[in-house]
C-alpha positions as CSV (number, residue, x, y, z in Angstrom):
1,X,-27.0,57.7,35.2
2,X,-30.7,57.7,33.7
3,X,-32.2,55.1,31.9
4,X,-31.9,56.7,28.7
5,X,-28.4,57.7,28.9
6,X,-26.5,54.5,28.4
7,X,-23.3,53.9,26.1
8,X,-24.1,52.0,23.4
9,X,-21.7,49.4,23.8
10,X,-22.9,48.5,27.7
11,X,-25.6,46.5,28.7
12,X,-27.2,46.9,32.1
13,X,-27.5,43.7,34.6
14,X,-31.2,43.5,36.2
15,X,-31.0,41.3,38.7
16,X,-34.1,39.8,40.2
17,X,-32.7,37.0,42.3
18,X,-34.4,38.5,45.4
19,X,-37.7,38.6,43.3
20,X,-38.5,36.1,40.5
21,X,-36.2,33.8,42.2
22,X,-37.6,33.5,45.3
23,X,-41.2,33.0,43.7
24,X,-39.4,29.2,43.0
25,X,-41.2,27.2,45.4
26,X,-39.4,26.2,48.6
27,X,-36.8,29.3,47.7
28,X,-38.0,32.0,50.6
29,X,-35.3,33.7,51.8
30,X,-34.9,35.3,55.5
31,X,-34.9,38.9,56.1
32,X,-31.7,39.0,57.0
33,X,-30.7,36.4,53.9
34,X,-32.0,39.0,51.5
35,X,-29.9,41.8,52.9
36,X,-26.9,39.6,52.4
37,X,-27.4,38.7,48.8
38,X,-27.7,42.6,47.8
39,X,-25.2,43.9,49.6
40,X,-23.5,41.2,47.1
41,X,-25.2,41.8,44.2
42,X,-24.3,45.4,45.0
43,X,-20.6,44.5,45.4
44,X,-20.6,43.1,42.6
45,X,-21.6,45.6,40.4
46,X,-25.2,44.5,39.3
47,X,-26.5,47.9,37.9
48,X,-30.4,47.0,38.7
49,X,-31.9,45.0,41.8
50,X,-35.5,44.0,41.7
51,X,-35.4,43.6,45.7
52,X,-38.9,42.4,45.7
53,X,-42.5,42.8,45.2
54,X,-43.4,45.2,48.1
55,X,-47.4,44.4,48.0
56,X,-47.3,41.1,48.5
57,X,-46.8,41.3,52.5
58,X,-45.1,43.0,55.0
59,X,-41.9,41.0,55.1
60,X,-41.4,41.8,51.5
61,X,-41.7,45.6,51.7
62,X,-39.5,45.8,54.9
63,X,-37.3,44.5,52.7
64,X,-36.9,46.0,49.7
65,X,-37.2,49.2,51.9
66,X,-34.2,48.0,53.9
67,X,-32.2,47.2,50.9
68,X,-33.3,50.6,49.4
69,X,-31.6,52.2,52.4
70,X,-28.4,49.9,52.7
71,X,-27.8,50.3,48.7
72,X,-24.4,52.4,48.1
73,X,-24.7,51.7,43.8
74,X,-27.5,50.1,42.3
75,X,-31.0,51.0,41.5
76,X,-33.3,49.1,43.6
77,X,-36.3,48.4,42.0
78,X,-40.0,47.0,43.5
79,X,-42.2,45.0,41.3
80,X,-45.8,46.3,41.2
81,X,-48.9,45.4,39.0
82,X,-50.7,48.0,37.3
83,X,-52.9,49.5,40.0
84,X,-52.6,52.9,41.9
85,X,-52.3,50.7,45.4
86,X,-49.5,48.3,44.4
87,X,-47.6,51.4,42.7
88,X,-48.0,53.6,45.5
89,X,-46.8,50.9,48.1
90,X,-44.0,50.0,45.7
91,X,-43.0,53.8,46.0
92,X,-42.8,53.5,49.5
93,X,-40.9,51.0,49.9
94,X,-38.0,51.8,47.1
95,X,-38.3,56.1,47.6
96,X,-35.1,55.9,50.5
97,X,-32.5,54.2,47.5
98,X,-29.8,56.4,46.1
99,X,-31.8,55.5,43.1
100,X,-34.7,54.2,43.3
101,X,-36.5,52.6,40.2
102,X,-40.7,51.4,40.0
103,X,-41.1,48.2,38.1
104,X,-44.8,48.1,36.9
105,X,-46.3,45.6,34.8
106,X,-50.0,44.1,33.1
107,X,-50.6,40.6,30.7
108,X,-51.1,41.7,27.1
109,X,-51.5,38.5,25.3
110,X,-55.1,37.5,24.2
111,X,-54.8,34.8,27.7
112,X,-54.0,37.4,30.1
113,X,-56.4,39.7,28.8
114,X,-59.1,37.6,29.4
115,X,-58.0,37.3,33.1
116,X,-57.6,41.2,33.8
117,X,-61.7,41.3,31.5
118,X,-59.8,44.5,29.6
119,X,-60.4,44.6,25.9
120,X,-57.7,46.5,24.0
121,X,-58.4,49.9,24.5
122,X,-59.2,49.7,27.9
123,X,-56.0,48.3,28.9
124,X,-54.0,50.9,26.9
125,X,-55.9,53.1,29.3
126,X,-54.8,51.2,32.0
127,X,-51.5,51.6,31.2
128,X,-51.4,55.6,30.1
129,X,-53.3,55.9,33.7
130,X,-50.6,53.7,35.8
131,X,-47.5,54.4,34.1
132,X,-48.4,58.0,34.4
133,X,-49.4,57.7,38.3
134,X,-45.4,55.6,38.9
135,X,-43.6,58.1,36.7
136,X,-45.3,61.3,39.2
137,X,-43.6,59.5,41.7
138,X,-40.3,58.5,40.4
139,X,-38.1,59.7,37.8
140,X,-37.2,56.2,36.9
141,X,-39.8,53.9,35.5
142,X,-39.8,50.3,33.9
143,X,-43.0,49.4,32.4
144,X,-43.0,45.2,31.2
145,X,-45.6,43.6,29.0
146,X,-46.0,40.5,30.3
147,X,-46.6,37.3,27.9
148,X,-44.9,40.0,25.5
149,X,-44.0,37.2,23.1
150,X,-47.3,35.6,22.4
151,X,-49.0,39.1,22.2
152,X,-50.3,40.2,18.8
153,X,-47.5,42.0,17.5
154,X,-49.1,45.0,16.0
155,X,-51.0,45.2,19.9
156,X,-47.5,44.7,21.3
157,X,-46.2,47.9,19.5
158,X,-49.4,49.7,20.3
159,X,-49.0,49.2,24.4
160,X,-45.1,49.9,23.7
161,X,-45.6,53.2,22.5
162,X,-48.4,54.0,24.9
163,X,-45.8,53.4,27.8
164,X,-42.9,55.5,25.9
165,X,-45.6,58.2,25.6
166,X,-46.5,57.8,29.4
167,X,-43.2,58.2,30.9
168,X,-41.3,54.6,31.0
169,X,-37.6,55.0,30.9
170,X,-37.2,51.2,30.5
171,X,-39.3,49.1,28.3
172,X,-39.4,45.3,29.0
173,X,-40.2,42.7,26.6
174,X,-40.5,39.4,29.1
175,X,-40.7,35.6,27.5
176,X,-42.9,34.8,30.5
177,X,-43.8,31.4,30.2
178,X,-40.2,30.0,27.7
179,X,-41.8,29.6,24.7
180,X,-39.6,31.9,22.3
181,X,-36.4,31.0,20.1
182,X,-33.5,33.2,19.6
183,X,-34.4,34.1,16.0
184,X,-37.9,34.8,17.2
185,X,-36.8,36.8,20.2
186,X,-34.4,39.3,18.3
187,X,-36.8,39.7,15.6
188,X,-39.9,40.9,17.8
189,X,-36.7,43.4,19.6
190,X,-36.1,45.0,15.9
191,X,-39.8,45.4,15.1
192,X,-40.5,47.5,18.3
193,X,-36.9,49.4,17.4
194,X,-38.1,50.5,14.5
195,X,-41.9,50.5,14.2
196,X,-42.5,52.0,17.8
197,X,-42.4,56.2,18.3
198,X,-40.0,56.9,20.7
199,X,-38.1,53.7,21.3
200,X,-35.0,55.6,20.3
201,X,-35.1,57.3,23.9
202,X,-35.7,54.5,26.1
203,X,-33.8,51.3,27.2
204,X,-35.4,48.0,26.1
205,X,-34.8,44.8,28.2
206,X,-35.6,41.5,28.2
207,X,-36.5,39.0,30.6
208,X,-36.5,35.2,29.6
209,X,-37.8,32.0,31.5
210,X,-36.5,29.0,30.7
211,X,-39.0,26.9,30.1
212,X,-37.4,25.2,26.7
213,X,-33.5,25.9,28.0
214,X,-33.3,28.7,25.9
215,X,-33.1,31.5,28.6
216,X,-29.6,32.5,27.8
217,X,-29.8,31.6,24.3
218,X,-33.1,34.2,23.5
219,X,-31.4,37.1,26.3
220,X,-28.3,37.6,23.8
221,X,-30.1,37.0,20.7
222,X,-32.2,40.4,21.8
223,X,-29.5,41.9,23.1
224,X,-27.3,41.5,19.4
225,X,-31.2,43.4,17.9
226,X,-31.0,46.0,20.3
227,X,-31.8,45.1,23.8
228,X,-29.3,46.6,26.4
229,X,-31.1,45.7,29.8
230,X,-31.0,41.5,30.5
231,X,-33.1,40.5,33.2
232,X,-31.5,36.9,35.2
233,X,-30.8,35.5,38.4
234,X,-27.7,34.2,39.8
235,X,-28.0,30.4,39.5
236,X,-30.7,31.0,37.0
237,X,-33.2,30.7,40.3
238,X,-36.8,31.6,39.2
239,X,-40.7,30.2,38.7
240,X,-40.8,26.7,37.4
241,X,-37.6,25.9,34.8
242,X,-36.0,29.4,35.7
243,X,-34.5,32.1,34.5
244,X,-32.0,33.6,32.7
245,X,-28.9,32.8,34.7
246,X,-26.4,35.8,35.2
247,X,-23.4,34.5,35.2
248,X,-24.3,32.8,31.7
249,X,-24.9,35.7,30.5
250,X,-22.2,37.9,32.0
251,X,-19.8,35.5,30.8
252,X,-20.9,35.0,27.3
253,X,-20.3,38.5,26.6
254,X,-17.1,38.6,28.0
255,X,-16.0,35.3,26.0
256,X,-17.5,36.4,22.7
257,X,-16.5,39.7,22.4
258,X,-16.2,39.3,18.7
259,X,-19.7,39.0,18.3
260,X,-21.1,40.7,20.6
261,X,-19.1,43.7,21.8
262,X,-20.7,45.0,25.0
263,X,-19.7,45.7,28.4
264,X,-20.7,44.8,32.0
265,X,-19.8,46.4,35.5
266,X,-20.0,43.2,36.8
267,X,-17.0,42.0,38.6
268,X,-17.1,38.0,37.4
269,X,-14.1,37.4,40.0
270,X,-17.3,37.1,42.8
271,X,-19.7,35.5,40.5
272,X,-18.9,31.9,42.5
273,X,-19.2,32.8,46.0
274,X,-22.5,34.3,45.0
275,X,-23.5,31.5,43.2
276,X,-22.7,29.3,46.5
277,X,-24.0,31.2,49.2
278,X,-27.6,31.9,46.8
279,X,-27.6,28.2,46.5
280,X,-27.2,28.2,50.3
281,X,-29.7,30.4,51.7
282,X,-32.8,29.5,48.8
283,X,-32.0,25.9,49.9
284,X,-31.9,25.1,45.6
285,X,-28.6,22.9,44.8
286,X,-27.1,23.7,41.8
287,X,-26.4,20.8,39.2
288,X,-23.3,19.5,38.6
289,X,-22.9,20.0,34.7
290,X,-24.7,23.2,35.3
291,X,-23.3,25.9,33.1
292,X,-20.1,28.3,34.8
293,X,-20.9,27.0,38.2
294,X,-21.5,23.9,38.1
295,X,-19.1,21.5,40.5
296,X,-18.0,20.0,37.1
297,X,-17.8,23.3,34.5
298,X,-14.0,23.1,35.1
299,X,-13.2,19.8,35.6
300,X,-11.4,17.7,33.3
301,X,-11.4,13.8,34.1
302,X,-10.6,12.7,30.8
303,X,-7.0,11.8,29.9
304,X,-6.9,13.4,26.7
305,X,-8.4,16.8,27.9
306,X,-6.4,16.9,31.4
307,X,-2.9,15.8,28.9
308,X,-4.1,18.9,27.1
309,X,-5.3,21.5,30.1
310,X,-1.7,20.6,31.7
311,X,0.2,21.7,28.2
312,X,-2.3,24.8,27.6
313,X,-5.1,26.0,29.5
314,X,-6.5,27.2,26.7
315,X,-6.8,23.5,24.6
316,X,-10.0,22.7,26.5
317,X,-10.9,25.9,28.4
318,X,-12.7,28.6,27.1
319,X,-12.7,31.1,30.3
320,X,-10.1,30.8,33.2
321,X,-11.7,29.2,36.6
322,X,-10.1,32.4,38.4
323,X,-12.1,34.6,36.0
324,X,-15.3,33.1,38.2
325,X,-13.0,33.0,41.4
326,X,-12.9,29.9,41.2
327,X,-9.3,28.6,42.9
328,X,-10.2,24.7,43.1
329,X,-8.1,22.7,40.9
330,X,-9.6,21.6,37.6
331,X,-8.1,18.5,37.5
332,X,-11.2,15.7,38.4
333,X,-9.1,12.0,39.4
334,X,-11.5,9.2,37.7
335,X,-10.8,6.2,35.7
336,X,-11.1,8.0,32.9
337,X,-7.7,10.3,33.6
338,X,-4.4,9.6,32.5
339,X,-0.6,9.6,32.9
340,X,0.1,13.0,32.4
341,X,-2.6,13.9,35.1
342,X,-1.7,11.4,37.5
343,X,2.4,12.5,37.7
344,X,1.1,16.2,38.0
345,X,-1.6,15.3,41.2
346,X,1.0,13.4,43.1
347,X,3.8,15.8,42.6
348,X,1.4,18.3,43.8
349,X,1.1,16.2,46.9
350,X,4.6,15.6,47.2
351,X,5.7,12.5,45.3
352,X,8.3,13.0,42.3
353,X,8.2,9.9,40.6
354,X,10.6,8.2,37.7
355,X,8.8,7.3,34.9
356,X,8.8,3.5,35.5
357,X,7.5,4.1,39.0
358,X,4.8,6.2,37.6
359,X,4.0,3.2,35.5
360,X,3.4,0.8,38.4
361,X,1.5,3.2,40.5
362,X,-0.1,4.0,37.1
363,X,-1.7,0.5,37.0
364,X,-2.7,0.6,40.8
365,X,-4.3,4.0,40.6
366,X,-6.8,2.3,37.2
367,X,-7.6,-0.6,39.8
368,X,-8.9,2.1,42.2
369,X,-10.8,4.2,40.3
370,X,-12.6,1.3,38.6
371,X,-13.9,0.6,43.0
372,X,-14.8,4.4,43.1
373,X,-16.8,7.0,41.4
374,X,-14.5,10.0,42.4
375,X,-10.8,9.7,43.5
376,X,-9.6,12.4,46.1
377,X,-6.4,13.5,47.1
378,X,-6.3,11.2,50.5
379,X,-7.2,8.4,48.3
380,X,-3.8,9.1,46.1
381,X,-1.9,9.6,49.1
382,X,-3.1,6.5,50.9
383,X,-2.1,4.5,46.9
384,X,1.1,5.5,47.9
385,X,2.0,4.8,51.3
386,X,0.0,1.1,50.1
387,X,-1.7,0.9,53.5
388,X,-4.7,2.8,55.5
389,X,-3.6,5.8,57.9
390,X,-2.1,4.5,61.6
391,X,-4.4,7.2,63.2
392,X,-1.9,6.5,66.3
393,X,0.1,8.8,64.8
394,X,-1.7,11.7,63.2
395,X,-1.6,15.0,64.8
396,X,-4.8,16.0,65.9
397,X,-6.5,12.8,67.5
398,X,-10.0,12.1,69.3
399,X,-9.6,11.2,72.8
400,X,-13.0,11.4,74.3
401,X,-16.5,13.4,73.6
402,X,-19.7,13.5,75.5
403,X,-22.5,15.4,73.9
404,X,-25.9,17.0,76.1
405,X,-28.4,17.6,73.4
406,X,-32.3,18.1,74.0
407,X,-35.1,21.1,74.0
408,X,-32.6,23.0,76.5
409,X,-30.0,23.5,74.6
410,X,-26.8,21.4,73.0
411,X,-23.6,20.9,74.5
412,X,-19.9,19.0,74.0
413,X,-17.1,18.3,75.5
414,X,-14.1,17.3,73.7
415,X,-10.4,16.2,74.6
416,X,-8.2,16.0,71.4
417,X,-4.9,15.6,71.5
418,X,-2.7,17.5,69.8
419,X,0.9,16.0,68.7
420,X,0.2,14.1,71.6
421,X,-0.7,16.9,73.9
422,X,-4.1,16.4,75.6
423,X,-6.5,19.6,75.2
424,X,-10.0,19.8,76.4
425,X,-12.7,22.3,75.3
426,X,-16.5,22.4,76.5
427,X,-18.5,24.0,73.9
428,X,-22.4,25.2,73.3
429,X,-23.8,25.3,69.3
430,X,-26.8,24.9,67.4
431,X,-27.2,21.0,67.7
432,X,-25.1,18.3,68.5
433,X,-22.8,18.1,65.5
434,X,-22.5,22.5,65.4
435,X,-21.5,22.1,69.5
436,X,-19.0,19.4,68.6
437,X,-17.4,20.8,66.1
438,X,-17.0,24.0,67.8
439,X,-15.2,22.0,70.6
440,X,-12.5,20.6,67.6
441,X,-12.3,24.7,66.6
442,X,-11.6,26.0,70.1
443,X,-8.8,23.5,70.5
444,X,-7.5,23.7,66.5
445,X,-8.1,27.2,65.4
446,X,-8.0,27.4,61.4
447,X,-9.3,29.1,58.6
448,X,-10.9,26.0,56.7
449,X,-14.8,26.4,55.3
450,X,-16.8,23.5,55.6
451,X,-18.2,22.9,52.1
452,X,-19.6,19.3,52.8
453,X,-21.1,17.2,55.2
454,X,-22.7,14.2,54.5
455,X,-24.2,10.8,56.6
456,X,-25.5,7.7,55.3
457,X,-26.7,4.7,57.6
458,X,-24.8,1.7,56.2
459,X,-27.3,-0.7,57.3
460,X,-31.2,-0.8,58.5
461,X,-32.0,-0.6,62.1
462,X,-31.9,1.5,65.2
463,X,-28.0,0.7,65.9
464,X,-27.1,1.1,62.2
465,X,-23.6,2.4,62.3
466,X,-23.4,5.7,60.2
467,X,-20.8,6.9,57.9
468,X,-19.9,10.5,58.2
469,X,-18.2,12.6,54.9
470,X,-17.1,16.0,55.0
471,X,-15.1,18.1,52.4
472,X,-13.4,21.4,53.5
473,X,-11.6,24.0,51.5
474,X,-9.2,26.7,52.4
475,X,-7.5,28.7,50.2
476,X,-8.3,26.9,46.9
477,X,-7.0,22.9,49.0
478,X,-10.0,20.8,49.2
479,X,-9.8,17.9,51.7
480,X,-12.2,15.2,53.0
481,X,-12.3,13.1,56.2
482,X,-14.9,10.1,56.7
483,X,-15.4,7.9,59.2
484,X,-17.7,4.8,61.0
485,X,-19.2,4.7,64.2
486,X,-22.5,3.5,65.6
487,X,-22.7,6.8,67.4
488,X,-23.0,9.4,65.0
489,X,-21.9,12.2,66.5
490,X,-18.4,11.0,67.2
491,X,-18.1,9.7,63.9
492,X,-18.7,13.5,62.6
493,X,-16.3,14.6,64.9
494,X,-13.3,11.9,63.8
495,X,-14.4,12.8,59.9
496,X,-14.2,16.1,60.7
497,X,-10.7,15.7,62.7
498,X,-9.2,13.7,59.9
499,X,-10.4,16.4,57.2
500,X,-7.8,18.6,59.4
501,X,-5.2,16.1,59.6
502,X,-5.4,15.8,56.0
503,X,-5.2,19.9,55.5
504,X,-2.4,20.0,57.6
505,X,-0.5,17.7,55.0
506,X,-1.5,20.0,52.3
507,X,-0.4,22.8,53.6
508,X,3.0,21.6,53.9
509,X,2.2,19.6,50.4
510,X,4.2,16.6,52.0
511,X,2.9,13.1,53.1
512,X,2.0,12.5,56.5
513,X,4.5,10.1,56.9
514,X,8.1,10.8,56.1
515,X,8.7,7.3,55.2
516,X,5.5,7.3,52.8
517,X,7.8,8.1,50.1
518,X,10.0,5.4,50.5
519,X,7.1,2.9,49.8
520,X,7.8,-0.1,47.7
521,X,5.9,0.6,44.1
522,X,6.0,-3.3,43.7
523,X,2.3,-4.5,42.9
């Protein structure tokens, strides 16, 4: 497929995650960390991948040359400015891709003209004379004014054509710094449709910072005047506010099809591990209320929406969680949450109660959430049974640990006993906590992903006794362990232990304790 032979009714996903988004401060990515992300950017069907800007030093051109050679779908693009050097180094490092795509670009607003000390004509020169030299080399040729929106707009038109004339396939129309609205952005996308010769052969695209929030808003207001290329980022990870944020974008066209009626190849079912492991390797969290995947864009604390979400899915939710891949429940337990919501957690745990019971664990469950920000699934369980966990009795219990930890290396040694079977493991890792844990996996094989793990001194002083969380997940049951210890490596160890314990009860979605469900529901 060329750039200028695309269906009307698809638009094309540019991704530049391993590009724009690592230019966010703090963001750098390994070598290694970059291969990862496109193989799943790849996977997942993002048509173009701006791998990087190969110029800009070594590391960067091995690679987007690496990621040129893994590629089995996508174009893989290289950023270059508009200069013979950075073009021909870009060539080099993008020529071994299946299909490989040259990303050059100059300032044309009045600001970034003064920088580059090009008056007009001599930077339409500069562009004949570069887009020319990339397109001798590659077939495939994106050309971007940058500061496109606060460019004169009969000058905009003028360096438009110029790189239609010169060979660029794809023409991109960036919002650099944020400073467009949607009506403005889809109005400067129709004068270049039908005011520039030529732009009925090429692609335009549009890549949008957001600066003013409106990254997402301005990409599908040019894509409903004509744009069929949208630049983003997964997490909407780029210089300063960000960018566009694929998955926004992928998911507002597939949710408003009635408006906008264009396709994607991306598969949105792998859009959340992506978004995790990005989050992961650039270090950059991702909000809460952040938009699709955000810890929160599914959850329903409320009683009134959670009453609703348990009657019809559809009442409050305008995409399906699994769409995303998310397969967390979206039920959030908070004092805000109410009957309905309450009878369906516990009965996923195990506990079918009558409605007057309900009622008097009702009132207990209001107490507790008005003592705690977020209620978890232990919490329930230990509401029911009405007294704290007899760790005497749980299956997997912490006999004794000794951790070596220094400049040569980290080491523990662990005896857990298993349904009261003693075990012992001794166990290498990268630092004291990785060895330990390790020890606890050696003994207790499972499948469970460590999402979480957390520790907060609960006093001041050198023999402040820390409190360890951690959350694990496996196969869409999330579980948390915490515990206290003055040493903080045990207490990682119990936390992490009772995490287990805990996923061994949801597995069999039963209580611990047999006898937990004959608990008095007398407050």
């Amino acid at each position: 497929m060329t750039t200028t032979t695309i269906a009307k009714d698809r638009v094309l996903i540019f991704d530049t995650t391993l590009r724009d988004g690592e230019q966010s401060p703090g963001a750098t990515m390994t070598h290694d960390e970059k291969l990862e992300i496109a193989t799943l950017l790849d996977e997942m069907g993002v048509d173009i991948i701006e791998a990087g800007f190969p110029i800009a030093s070594e590391g960067d051109f091995e690679a987007v040359s690496d990621i040129a050679k893994a590629s089995k779908n996508a174009v893989i693009c290289g950023l270059s400015r508009a200069n013979f050097k950075d073009i021909d180094r870009c060539w080099d490092a993008v020529k071994h891709a299946r299909q490989p795509r040259i990303h050059t670009f100059i300032g044309t607003s009045p600001s970034h003209r003064e920088i580059t000390k090009l008056d007009m004509d001599e930077m339409i020169q500069r562009i004949h004379d570069t887009v020319t030299h990339a397109r001798n080399l590659c077939d495939d040729v994106q050309w971007s004014a940058m500061d496109a929106i606060r460019t004169e707009r009969d000058y905009l038109c003028r360096v438009v054509e110029c790189a239609i004339k010169a060979g660029a396939g794809t023409i991109n129309i960036p919002d650099t710094v944020g400073y467009t609205l949607p009506d403005e952005s889809a109005a400067i996308i129709r004068m270049l449709v039908e005011k520039v010769p030529g732009a009925d052969g090429v692609i335009f695209a549009t890549h949008c910072h957001n600066d003013l929030g409106m990254a997402t808003a301005n990409s599908l207001a040019a894509v409903a005047a004509g744009v069929r290329q949208i630049e983003c980022t997964i997490n909407g990870l780029g210089e300063r506010a960000g960018n566009t944020a694929l998955e926004e974008v992928v998911m507002a066209l597939r949710v408003r099809r009635d408006l906008m009626p264009y396709q994607t190849n991306i598969d949105t079912t792998k859009i959340m591990n992506l978004s995790r492991r990005v989050s992961q390797v650039s270090g950059f969290p991702v909000q809460f209320n952040k938009a699709i995947v955000g810890k929160n864009a599914f959850l329903h604390e409320s009683g009134i929406h959670q009453d609703g979400v348990l009657k019809n899915v559809e009442t409050f939710e305008i995409m399906r969680p699994a769409d995303i891949g998310i397969t967390e429940t979206n039920i959030a337990m908070g004092k805000h949450s109410g009957r309905a919501a309450l009878r369906s957690k516990l009965s996923d745990l195990g506990f079918d109660l009558a409605d007057n019971q309900l009622n008097d664990v009702f009132v207990r469950f209001k107490a507790l959430a008005d003592r705690k920000k977020e209620i978890y699934d232990e919490d329930l369980v230990a509401l029911m049974a009405d007294s704290a966990a007899n760790t005497d009795t749980d299956f997997l219990q912490v006999k004794w640990l000794r951790v070596i930890c220094g400049s040569e290396g980290q080491s523990a040694e662990l005896k857990l006993l298993v349904d009261g079977v003693e075990h012992h493991a001794d166990t290498s890792g990268d630092g004291p906590v990785d060895a330990a844990f390790r020890a606890v996996d050696q003994i207790y094989p499972h499948k469970a992903r460590l999402q979480l793990y957390q520790v907060h001194a609960v006093t001041e002083g050198t023999d402040a006794q820390a409190t360890v969380s951690v959350r694990m997940e496996e196969e869409g049951r999330i579980v948390t362990g915490s515990a206290a210890d003055t040493d903080t490596i045990l207490a990682s160890v119990k936390a992490y232990v009772g995490a287990l314990n805990r996923l061994r009860v949801r597995r069999e979605k039963t209580a611990p304790d047999a006898d937990m469900k004959k608990v008095s529901f007398k407050l």
